[in-house]
GUGU-396085 format. One record per residue (C-alpha): residue number from 1; x, y, z. Coordinates in steps of 0.001 Angstrom, whole numbers, plus 500000, padded with zeros to 6 digits. Example, Ala and Ser with C-alpha at 12.3 -4.5 7.8 and 13.67 -1.06 7.14 Angstrom:
% residues 2
   resi        u        v        w
      1   512300   495500   507800
      2   513670   498940   507140
END
This chain:
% residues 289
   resi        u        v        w
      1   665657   898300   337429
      2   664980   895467   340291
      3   667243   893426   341888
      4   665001   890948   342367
      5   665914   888918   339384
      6   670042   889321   340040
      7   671673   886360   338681
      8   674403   886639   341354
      9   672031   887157   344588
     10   669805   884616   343317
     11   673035   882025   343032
     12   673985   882998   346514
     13   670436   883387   348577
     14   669787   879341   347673
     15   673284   878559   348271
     16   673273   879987   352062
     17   669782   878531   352571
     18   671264   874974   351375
     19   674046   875318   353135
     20   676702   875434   350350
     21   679428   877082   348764
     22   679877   878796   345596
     23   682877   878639   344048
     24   683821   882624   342004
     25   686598   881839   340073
     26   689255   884531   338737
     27   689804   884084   335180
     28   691708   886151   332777
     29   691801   884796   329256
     30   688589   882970   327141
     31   689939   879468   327895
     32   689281   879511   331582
     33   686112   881028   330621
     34   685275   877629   328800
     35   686864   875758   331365
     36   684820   876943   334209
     37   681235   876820   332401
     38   682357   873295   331477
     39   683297   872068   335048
     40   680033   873802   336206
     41   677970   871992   333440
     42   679477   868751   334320
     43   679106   869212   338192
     44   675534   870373   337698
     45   676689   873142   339810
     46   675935   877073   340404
     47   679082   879001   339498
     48   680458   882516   339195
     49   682845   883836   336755
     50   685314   886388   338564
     51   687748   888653   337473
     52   690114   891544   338496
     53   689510   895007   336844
     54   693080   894796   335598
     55   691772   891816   333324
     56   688595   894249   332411
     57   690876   896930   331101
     58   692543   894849   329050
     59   689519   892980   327230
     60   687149   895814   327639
     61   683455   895339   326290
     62   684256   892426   324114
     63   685923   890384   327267
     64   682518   891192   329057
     65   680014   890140   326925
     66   681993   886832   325776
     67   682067   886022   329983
     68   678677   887226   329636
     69   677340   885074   326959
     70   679115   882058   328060
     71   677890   882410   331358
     72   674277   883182   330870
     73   673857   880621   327870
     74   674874   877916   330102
     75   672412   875168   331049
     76   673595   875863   335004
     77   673552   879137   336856
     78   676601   881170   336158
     79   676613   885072   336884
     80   679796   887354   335888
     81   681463   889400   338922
     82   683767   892370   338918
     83   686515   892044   341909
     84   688246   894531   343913
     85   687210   897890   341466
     86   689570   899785   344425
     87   689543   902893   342200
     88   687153   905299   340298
     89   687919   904007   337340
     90   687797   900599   337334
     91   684059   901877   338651
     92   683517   903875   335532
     93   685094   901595   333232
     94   682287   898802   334820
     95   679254   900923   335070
     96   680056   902997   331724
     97   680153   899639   329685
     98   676593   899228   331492
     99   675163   902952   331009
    100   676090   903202   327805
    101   676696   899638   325616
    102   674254   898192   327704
    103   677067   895595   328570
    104   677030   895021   332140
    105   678137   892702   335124
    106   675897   890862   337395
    107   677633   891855   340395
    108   680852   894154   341301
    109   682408   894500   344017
    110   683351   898185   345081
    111   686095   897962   347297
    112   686905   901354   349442
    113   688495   899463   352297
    114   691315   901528   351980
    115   689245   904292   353110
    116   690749   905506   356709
    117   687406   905486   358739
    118   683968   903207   357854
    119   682349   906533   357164
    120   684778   907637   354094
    121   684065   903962   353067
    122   680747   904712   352575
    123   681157   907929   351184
    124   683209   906276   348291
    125   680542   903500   347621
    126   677697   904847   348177
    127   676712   906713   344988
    128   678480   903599   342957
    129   675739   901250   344765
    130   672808   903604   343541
    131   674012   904013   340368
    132   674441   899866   340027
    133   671263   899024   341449
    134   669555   901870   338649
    135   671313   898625   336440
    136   670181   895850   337808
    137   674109   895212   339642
    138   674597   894088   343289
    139   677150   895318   344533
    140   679706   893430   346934
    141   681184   895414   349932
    142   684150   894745   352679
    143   683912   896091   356098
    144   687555   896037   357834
    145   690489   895600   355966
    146   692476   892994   354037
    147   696583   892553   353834
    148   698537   891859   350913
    149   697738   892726   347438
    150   697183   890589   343650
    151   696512   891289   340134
    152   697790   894673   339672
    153   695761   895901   342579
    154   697123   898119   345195
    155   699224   896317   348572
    156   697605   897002   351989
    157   699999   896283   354494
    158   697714   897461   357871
    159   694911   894702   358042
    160   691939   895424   359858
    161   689419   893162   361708
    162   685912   893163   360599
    163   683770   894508   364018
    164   680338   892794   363407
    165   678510   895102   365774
    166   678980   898448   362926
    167   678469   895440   360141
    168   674488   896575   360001
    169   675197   900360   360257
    170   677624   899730   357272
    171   675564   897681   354792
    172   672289   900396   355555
    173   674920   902911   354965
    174   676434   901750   352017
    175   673081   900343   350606
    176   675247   897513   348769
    177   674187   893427   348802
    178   677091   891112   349639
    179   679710   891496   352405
    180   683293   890974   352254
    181   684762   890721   356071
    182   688354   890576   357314
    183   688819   887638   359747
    184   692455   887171   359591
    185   692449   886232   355542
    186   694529   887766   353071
    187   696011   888280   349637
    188   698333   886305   348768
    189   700218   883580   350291
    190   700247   882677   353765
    191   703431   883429   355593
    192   701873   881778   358983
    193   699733   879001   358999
    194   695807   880661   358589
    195   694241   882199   362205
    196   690677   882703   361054
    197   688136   884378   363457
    198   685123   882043   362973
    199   683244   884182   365596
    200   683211   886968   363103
    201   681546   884519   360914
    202   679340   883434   363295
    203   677952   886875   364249
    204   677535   887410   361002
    205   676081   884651   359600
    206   673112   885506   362809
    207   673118   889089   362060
    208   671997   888565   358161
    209   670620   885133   357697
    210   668447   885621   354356
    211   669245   889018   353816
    212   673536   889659   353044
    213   675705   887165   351697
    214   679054   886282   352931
    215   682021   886476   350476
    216   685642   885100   351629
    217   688485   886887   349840
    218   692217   885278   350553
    219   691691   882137   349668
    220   695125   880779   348818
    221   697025   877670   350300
    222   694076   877029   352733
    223   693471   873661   353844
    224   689950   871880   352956
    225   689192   871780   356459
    226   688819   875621   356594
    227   687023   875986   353580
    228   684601   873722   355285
    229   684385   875315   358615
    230   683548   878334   356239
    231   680384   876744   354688
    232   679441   876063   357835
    233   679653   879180   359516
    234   677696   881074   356210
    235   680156   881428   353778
    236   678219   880954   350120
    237   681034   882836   348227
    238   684522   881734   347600
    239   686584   883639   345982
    240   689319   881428   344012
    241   692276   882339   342255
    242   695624   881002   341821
    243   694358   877475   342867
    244   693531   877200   339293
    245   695165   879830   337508
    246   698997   878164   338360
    247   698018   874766   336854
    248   696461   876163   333931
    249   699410   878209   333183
    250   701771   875252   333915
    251   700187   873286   331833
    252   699782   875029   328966
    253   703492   876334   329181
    254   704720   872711   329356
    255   701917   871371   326587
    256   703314   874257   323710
    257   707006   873224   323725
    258   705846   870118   322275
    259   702381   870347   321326
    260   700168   872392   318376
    261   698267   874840   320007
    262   695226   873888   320100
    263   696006   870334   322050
    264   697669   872773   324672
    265   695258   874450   325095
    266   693207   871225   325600
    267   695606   870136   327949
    268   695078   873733   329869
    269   691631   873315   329975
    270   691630   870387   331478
    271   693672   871742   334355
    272   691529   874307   334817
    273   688388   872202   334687
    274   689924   869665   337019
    275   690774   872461   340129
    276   687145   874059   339540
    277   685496   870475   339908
    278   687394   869870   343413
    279   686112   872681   344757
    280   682552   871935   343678
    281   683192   869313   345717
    282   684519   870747   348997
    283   681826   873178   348598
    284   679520   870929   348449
    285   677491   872724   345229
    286   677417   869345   342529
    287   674144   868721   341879
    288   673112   871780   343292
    289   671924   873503   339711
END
C-alpha cells in the first residue's frame, strides 16, 4: 500500500509549504476526542489526534477506531497518531490491530532513541517502518535524544543533541517519514527557562524542505513566542499535551461535585475545546482546512 494518500503526511506537507503549525493533541478518554474534532471544525483547521501507547493498551481496538471514525468523518482534516511506541509491544499492539482487524493508525511514531548509538536506532525501527508502510502508516522518527519522561513511558535522564549533518544518513537508514529532533526540549516541565537550538531547526528545515516533516516533542510551559519562532524555522507538528489535558481534568473534577454528569462533562469539553482553539491560533492553522 502507498503512502501517497497518508492522511497525516498530507496534513503536514501543506502545512510546511504554508508556513503553519499543526497542532497533535494527546488525548486519553472519548471526550477530548469530541473536543478536539469540534475545536478543529470550528477553527476550520487541520488537526491530529495524538495519544500515548499507554492510552492504546487500555482502549485497545475499540479506542482506535472511535479516534478513527471521529477523525476521518470530520468535515476538516484530522489523522490519528501513535506517540512514543518506545517498546516492541506497543509496536505490535499498533501494527497487529492493523495486520489483522484492519484497524490502523495514520501515523506512529517508533521511538528507539534510547538506543546507545544511531545505528542500533535504526536497527530497532527499521523493520517496524517496512512493515507500516506495507499499511499505508508513516512512521515518525527522533534522531538524538530527549530528557524527562510522561504517560507511563520510560525517564531518560542523558539528553542528546540532534547533529543535523547524520540527520539524512538516519532518515535513508531508517526509511521512516517525519523527524523528531532534540534541540534542548523535553518531557515534562521546565526546570530552567527553555534554551532551544534554532540552528538545528534551521539546518533542518534546508536539509528537507518538501520531503521530512518536523515534529517538536516537549512542549510544556513554553512561551508563545517560541512556538512561533518554531513555525518559522519549519516546525508543522506540535505535539501538545498537558496544556489541555490539566484544564479538562480541572474542570470536570470541579463541575461533578455539583453538577449531573453530563453538564460536567460539557463543562470539560469546553476546556478542552477552548486550549485546542488557542493554539490554532498561535499556529496559525484557522482557516487553513
Amino acid at each position: 500500500m502507498s503512502l501517497e494518500n497518508n492522511r497525516t503526511l498530507d496534513i503536514l506537507r501543506k502545512a510546511e509549504k504554508g508556513g503553519y503549525g499543526i497542532l497533535a493533541q494527546s488525548v486519553y478518554d472519548t471526550n477530548m476526542v469530541i473536543a478536539l474534532v469540534r475545536a478543529a471544525e470550528q477553527a476550520r483547521s487541520p488537526a491530529i489526534i495524538q495519544m500515548f501507547p499507554i492510552t492504546l493498551a487500555y482502549g485497545k481496538g475499540p479506542f482506535l477506531q472511535f479516534c478513527l471514525d471521529a477523525a476521518h468523518q470530520a468535515s476538516v482534516p484530522i489523522s490519528v497518531h501513535l506517540d512514543h511506541a518506545t517498546d516492541a509491544e506497543h509496536m505490535e499492539l499498533a501494527l497487529g490491530l492493523a495486520e489483522k482487524h484492519g484497524i490502523k493508525f495514520d501515523s506512529i511514531m517508533c521511538d528507539a532513541s534510547h538506543a546507545d548509538t544511531d545505528e542500533e536506532n535504526i536497527a530497532i525501527t527499521r523493520p517496524y517502518v517496512e512493515r507500516a508502510h506495507k499499511l499505508g502508516i508513516a512512521i515518525e522518527v527522533e534522531l538524538g535524544r530527549l530528557e524527562g519522561g510522561e504517560a507511563g513511558l520510560r525517564v531518560i535522564s542523558d539528553a542528546k543533541l540532534t547533529e543535523p549533518g547524520k540527520a539524512d544518513a538516519f532518515m535513508r537508514g531508517t526509511g521512516a517519514d517525519i523527524l523528531a529532533p532534540s534541540i534542548g526540549n523535553l518531557h515534562g516541565s521546565y526546570i530552567n527557562p527553555p534554551n532551544f537550538k534554532q540552528e538545528i531547526l534551521i539546518a533542518l528545515r534546508e536539509k528537507f524542505a518538501g520531503r521530512v516533516p518536523i515534529c517538536l516533542h516537549g512542549t510544556d510551559e513554553l512561551p508563545d513566542s517560541l512556538f512561533q519562532e518554531c513555525v518559522k524555522n519549519g516546525v508543522s507538528k506540535f505535539n501538545v499535551n498537558s496544556w489541555a489535558r490539566d484544564p479538562y481534568a480541572k474542570a470536570l473534577g470541579t463541575a461533578l461535585l455539583s453538577k449531573p454528569f453530563p453538564d460536567a462533562v460539557d463543562e470539560a469539553t469546553d476546556a478542552f475545546v477552548t486550549i485546542c482553539l488557542r493554539f490554532f491560533k498561535l499556529f496559525n492553522s484557522e482557516g487553513r482546512a
